[in-house]
Structures are given as C-alpha cells and as structure tokens.
N, C-alpha and C positions, 0 to 999 in steps of 0.2 A: 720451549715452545710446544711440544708433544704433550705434555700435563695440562699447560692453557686451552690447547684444544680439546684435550679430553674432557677438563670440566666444562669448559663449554657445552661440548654434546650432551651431557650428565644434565647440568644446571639450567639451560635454556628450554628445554621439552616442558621442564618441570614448574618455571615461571611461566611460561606460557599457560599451560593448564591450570595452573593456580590463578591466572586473572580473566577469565573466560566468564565468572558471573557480574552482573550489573548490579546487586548487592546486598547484605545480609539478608541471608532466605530463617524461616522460623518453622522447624523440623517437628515444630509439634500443632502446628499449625490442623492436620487433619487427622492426630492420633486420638487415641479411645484414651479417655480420663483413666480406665479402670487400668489399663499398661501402664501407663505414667504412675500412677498410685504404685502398685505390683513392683515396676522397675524399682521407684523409688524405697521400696519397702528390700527386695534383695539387695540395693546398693549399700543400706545402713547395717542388712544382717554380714552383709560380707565386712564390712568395715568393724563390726561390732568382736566377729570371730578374728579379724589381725589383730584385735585390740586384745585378748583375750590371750592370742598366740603369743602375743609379743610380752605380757606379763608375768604368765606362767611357761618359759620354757620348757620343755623335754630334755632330759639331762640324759644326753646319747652315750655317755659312757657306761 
C-alpha cells in the first residue's frame, strides 16, 4: 500500500501537468529561418563526427 501511494504522489503531479495544453503547439512557429538553418547544420555535424567516431575507434591500449 506505501509503494501505491508513493507512485501516486510521483505519477499524478506529472499526468496532471502533462495534459494542461489544449493541443499541438508548433515551436517554430516565431523562430528566425537563419537558427533553424544553423541548428539544423550543427545537428548533421554532430551526427557526422559519431559517425566518424564510431568508424575509426581510438585504440586505448
């Protein structure tokens, strides 16, 4: 019974706050093209450099 109550307290704060909006909001809705561009350009280089990591390990020994 002490476990059920506890995720209760845990779990219900947390459904509650997650159904508080009326419905899909669109986050790019008032950003600058030239960020979206920029982000979009560091998400591919970050993605490009694990690609890169993950091919050629460093041989820690």
């Amino acid at each position: 019974m002490k476990q059920f109550v506890l995720a209760a307290c845990i779990c219900l704060p947390m459904a509650l706050a997650g159904c508080s909006g009326s419905g899909p909001v669109n986050v790019t809705e008032d950003a600058d093209q030239a960020k979206i561009d920029e982000y979009n350009r560091l998400n591919q280089q970050g993605m490009d450099t694990m690609e890169s990591d993950e091919a050629d390990p460093e041989d820690d020994s």
